[in-house]
C-alpha positions, 0 to 999 in steps of 0.5 A, spaced: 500 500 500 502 506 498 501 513 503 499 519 499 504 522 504 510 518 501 508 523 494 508 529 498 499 529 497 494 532 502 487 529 501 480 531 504 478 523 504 479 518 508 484 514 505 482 507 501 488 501 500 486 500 493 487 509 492 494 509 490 499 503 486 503 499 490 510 501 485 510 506 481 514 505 473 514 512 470 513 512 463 517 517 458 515 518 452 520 523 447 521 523 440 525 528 436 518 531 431 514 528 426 507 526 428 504 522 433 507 517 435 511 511 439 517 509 439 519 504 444 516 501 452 520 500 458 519 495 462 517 491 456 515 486 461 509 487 467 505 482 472 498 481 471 494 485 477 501 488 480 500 496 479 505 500 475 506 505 471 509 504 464 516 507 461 514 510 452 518 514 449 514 517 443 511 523 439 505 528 439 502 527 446 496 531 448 492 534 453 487 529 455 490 524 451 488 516 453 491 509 453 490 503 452 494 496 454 490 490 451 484 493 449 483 495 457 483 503 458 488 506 464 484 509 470 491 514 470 493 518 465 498 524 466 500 527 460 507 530 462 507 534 455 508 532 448 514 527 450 511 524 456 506 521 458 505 517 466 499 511 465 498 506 470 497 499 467 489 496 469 488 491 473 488 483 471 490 483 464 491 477 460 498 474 460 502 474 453 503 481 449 499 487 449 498 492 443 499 499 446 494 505 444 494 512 446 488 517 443 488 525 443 483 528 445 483 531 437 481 524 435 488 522 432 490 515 435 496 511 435 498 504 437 504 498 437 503 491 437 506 487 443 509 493 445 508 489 453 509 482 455 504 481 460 506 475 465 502 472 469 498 475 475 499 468 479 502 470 486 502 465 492 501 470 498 501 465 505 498 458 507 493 457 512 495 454 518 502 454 517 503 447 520 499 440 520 502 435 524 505 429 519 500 423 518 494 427 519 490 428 513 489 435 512 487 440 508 490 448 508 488 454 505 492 458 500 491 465 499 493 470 493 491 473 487 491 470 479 488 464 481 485 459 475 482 453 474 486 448 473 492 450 476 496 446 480 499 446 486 506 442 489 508 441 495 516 439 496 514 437 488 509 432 491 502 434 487 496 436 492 488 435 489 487 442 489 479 446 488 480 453 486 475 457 490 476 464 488 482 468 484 485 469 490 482 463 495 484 456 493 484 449 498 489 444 497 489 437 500 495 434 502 500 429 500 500 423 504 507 422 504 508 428 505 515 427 510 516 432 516 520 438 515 519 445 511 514 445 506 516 449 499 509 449 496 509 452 488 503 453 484 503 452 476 498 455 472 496 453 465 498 459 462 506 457 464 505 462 470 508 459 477 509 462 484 513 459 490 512 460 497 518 458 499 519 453 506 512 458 508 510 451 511 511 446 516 510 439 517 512 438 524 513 430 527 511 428 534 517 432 538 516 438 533 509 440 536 507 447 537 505 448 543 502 455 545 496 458 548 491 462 544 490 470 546 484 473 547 481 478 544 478 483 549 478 490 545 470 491 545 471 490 554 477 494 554 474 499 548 481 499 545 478 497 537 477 505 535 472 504 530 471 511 530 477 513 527 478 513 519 483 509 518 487 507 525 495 506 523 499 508 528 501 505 535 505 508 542 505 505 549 508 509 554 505 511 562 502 518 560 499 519 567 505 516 571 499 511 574 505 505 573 499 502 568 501 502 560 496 508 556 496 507 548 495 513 544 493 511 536 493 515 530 489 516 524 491 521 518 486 525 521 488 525 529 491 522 535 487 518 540 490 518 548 487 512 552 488 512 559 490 505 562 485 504 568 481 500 572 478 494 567 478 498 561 481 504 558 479 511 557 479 515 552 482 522 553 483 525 548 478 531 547 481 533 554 488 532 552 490 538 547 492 535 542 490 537 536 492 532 530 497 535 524 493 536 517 495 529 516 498 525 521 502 518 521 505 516 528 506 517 535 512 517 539 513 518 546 519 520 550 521 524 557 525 530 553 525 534 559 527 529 564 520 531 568 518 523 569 512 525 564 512 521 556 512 527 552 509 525 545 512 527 537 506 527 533 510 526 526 505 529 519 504 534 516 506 538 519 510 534 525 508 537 532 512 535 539 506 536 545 508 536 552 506 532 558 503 537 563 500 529 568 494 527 568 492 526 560 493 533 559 498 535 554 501 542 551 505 544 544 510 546 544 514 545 537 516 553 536 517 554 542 523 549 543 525 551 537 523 544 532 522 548 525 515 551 523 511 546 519 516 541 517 514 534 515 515 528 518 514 521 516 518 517 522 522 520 528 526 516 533 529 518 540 536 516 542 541 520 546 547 520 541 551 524 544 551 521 551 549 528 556 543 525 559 538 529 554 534 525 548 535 528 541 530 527 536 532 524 528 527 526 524 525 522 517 522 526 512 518 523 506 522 527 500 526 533 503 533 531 507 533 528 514 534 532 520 538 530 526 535 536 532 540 535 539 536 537 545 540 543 549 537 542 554 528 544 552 531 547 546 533 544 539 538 545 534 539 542 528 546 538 528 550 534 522 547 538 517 549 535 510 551 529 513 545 524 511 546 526 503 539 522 502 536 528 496 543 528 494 543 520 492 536 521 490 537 526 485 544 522 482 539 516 481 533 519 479 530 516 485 523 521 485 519 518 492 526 519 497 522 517 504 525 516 510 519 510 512 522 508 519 528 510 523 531 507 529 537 507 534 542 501 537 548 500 540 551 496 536 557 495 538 556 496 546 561 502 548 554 506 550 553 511 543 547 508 540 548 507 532 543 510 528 539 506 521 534 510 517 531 506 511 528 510 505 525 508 499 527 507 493 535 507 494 540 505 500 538 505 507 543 508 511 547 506 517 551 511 521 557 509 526 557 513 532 565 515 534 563 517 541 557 522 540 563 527 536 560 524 529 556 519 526 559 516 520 557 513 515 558 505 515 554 501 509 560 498 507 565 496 512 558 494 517 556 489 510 550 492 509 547 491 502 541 494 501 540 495 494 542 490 488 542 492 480 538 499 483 532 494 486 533 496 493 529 494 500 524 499 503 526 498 509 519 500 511 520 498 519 526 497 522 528 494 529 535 493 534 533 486 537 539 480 540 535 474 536 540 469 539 541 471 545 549 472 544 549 479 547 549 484 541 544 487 538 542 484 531 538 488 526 530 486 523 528 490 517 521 489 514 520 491 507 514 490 504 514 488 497 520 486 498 520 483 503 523 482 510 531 481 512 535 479 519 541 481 519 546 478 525 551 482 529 557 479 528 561 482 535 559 489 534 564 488 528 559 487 522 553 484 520 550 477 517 545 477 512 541 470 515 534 470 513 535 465 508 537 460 514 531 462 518 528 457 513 521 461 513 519 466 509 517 473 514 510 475 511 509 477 503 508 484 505 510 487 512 512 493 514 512 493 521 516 488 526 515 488 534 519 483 538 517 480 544 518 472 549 509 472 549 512 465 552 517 467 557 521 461 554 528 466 554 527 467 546 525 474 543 518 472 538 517 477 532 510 480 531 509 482 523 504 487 521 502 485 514 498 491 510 495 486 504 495 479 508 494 481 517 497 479 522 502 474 523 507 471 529 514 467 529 515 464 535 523 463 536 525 456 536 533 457 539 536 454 535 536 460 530 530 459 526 522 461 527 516 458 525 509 461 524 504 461 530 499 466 529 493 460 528 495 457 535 494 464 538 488 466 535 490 472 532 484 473 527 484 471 520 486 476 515 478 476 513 478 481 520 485 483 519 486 485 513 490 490 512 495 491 519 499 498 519 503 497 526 503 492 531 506 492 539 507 487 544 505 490 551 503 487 558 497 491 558 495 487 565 501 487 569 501 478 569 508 477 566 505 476 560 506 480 553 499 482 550 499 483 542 495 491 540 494 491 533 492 496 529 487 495 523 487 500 518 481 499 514 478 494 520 478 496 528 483 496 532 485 489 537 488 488 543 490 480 544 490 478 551 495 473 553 497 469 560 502 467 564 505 460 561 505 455 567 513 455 569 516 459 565 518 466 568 520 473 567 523 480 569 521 486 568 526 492 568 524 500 568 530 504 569 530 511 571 536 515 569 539 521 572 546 522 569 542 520 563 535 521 561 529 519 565 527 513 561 534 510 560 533 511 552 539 507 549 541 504 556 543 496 554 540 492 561 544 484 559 542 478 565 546 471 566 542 466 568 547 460 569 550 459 561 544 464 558 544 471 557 539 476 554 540 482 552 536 488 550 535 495 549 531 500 551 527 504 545 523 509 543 521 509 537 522 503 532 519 498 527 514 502 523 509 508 524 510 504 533 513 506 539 514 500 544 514 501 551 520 504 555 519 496 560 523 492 557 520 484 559 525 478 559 522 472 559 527 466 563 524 460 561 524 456 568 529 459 571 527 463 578 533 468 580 537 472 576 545 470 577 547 478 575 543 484 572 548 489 568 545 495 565 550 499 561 547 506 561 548 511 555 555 513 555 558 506 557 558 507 565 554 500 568 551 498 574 550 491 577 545 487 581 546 479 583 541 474 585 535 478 583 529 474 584 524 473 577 516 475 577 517 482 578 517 489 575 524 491 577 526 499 578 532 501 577 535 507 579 542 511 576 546 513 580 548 521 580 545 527 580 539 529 575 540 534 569 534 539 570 532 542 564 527 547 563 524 549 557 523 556 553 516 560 556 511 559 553 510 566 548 505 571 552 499 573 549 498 581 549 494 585 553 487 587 550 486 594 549 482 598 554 475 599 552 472 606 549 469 609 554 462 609 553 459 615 550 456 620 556 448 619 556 445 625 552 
């Protein structure tokens, strides 16, 4: 699904996921004089039911000019000039080469015979349920699009019966022999197309059963669904009221909501909390920028607005006055103390404008490393015309307490920075083995997460992307960084944008939550060994039917059990909030820090624990995945393990505080040593007196 935002356009309607194509291949057409007419076609291939745009070079285009591909009219039609045209191929043409023609408004016509190859629209999005145990007969459901009669479908290049329901449903009977282990399922369509959903499946044998407890779904009690909202992307967890209870605020294109955790359900504040919503609005990310034990909120939009907290719900703006930029605009924001003094900077991702970094002086900003992201200066280079920072987020990937920095942009190399020391952020793609971007196909890098995955002690990086997938890379000792997806021996969703990590099993093993925005919600539970498997029908998360089209997803414990309960948010269906419970003998810790020295949430501090030869590491964030904000608790699950051996938290700047023999099943607070760094913001400018009133004229 492509934003509006992300071309810089503003709408008075309430958005619809079928508005805008999903990729965008501008046409250009030129010629050097003559008549009308067409001269050649780039891409001269395109996917049937995938939207694109198509590249003509040619002659005499006018004003109100139409296209055609196949005999099919385009629904988008710009007509640059006389040399260019912009028009997006209809849905659902028929495989095989298709004629082009364009119309003028004065009646002349002109067309091209096979000047498009149109490949089959066959796509195999997912398989549901992900697993069946072996020996048992079973039927699953295959979803996608370009489903036909007659096709077939073959699991590890076994044939299965299959009953084609729709063109986007299908139902396939297993294969008997079957063998346990990861499935490859490919279908094969009469027309020559196939499409492959690779080890997307698993036949478990009798010591592989999954064995999770179903979540609950209790949005209506908690009255979390937001089913007033136009369209609900965007989720942040933070104690706004400092009740010690987890609030949400959720966000809209049109506004933000705050619901206040409280006894048996949440209340919605908003209409008392003073924040008003931007014209268009993506997230919300809180933080404490002033170190008053209050989470302030960053609205990002267009335009970005900052608010603070002033307690009980209740929030001022206060973006000029701390010296943001006036009406900037925002698409991602991530909060980090990169250079260590005890206050939270603030880098700001923009769609189509550069990036900025705003260091906190102490309530006031400034921007810093101005020129530095170089991000409009590679987009110009490559022609690259939507250059948006999607998501942002810092980690301390080589454990000297100065978080790096990650921005992932659309359409070029996502960039990481090295941080030497809070003195300068350097760019590092090549020597940390990140590769975005092959022969110009680059990531999305939609959502982007620090998380140690393998329990090894340094922060890996997770990165959805859409469209183009989803990757895992692994921290190689804060040196440099592995690209492992392939052996995780799972494909992460076919379109996810938004990451979320947490143990909802208290197993000692951060599980992955993955907004999907074309296929819902799913859920890997991480096996230990290095690999994941798909558990979302074991929990009950609601079938894409309910939850079609996910913007974000957080793992928060809403009830304070121990156990990580799951809130999506829904886009074009309500928002939910799955309920979890505690898994008998397995236990877990959680830690809230308080800073002194440091900031007041511990933002960036890395808190690692040892329990016997296991040893979990995590990093306090805000700010991560996609259009989400986890909460600053960190949760830790510990499998059966009841005490903590050693408990080390290294704060912002690498100074480390330890605790032994720390007992599980509990919320721990944790303390810096030191002195607290007051911060005071600017006055709020003054309102000028009114004018006396006229004396009122003498009575005659």
């Amino acid at each position: 699904m492509l934003n509006p935002a992300i071309t810089g356009l503003t709408r008075s309607k309430p958005m619809n996921r079928h508005s805008f194509p999903a990729a965008l291949i501008i046409i250009l057409l030129s010629s050097c004089g003559g008549g009308l007419r067409i001269e050649s076609v780039t891409p001269q291939e395109a996917k049937s039911g995938i939207p694109a745009m198509i590249d003509i070079k040619g002659n005499g285009f006018q004003p109100g000019a139409t296209v055609k591909i196949a005999g099919v009219a385009s629904a988008q039609v710009v007509v640059v000039g006389p040399k260019q045209l912009v028009a997006l191929l209809p849905r659902d043409l028929p495989a095989g080469p298709a004629t082009l023609e364009v119309t003028n408004p004065d009646g002349t016509r002109v067309e091209k015979a096979g000047a498009l190859s149109v490949l089959s629209g066959l796509n195999l999005a997912g398989v549901d349920p992900a697993s069946v145990n072996q020996g048992e007969p079973a039927q699953v459901q295959l979803s996608g699009t370009g489903f036909v009669s007659g096709m077939q479908a073959l699991f590890n290049d076994l044939p299965a019966t299959v009953e084609v329901k729709s063109d986007r449903l299908a139902v396939a009977t297993l294969p008997a022999e079957l063998p346990a282990g990861l499935v490859t399922i490919r279908l094969e369509s009469p027309d020559g197309g196939q499409a492959e959903l690779l080890s997307g499946f698993q036949v478990l044998g009798d010591n592989q059963a999954i064995k999770v407890k179903p979540l609950r779904d209790e949005t209506i009690a908690l009255g979390v669904d937001a089913t007033t909202m136009t369209s609900r992307s965007g989720v942040a967890v933070a104690d706004f009221n400092a009740d010690g209870r987890f609030d949400l605020a959720i966000t809209d294109p049109y506004e933000v909501r705050i619901l206040l955790n409280g006894p048996g359900s949440f209340k919605d504040v908003t209409a008392d909390s003073g924040i008003k919503a931007p014209g268009i609005t993506y997230g919300a990310f809180p933080a404490d920028f002033d170190n008053d034990g209050l989470a302030d909120l960053m609205v990002t939009g267009q335009p970005g607005k900052l608010f603070h907290n002033l307690g009980d719900g209740r929030f001022e703006e206060v973006t000029a006055r701390v010296g943001l930029p006036a009406d900037f605009i925002c698409w991602s924001a991530a909060w980090g103390d990169f250079d260590a003094d005890g206050l939270l900077d603030l880098y700001i991702g923009a769609p189509g404008t550069e990036d900025m970094l705003m260091r906190n002086l102490g309530g006031r900003f400034e921007q810093v490393f101005e020129g530095r992201w170089q991000k409009m200066e590679t987009a110009t280079k490559i022609n690259n015309r939507q250059p948006s920072t999607f998501s942002v987020a810092f980690g301390d990937v080589n454990n000297d307490g100065y978080p790096e920095l990650m921005a992932g942009v659309r359409g070029q190399d996502s960039r990481f920075y090295l941080n030497r020391k809070g003195k300068d952020l350097v760019f590092s793609n090549e020597p940390f083995g990140f590769k975005f971007g092959l022969n110009n196909a680059y990531k999305i890098n939609w959502g982007l997460s620090f998380v140690d995955f393998d329990n090894d002690g340094w922060l890996d990086l997770f990165s959805a992307s859409g469209p183009t997938g989803a990757d895992l890379y692994r921290n190689i000792g804060g040196q440099s960084f592995a690209n492992v997806t392939a052996g995780m021996g799972i494909r992460f969703a076919n379109s996810p944008i938004c990451p979320a990590w947490g143990d909802f099993d208290n197993d000692g093993w951060s599980d992955l939550a993955l907004a999907d925005n074309e296929n819902g919600v799913f859920v890997y539970r991480n096996r230990g060994d290095g690999s994941f498997e798909e558990v979302q029908q074991e929990l009950a998360v609601p079938d894409p039917n309910l939850l079609m089209t996910p913007m974000a997803v957080v793992w928060f414990d809403y009830n304070r059990d121990g156990a990580l309960d799951l809130y999506c948010a829904g886009f074009a269906q309500p928002n939910r909030l799955l309920v979890n419970s505690p898994y008998p003998d397995h236990h877990y810790l959680q830690v809230r820090l308080e800073g002194t020295r440091s900031n007041r949430d511990g933002i960036g501090a890395v808190v690692s624990l040892e329990v016997g030869d296991w040893k979990f590491t995590q990093q306090v964030a805000a700010g991560s995945g996609y259009l989400m904000s986890p909460p600053p608790v960190l949760h830790f699950g510990l499998g059966p393990a009841t005490v903590i051996d050693k408990l080390t938290v290294r704060w912002p700047g690498g100074t480390t505080q330890s605790l032994e023999q720390v007992p599980a099943d509990q919320l721990l607070k944790i303390t810096e040593p030191g002195e607290r760094k007051k911060v005071t913001l600017p006055p709020a400018p003054t309102t000028p007196a009114a004018a006396p009133a006229a004396p009122a004229p003498p009575p005659k």
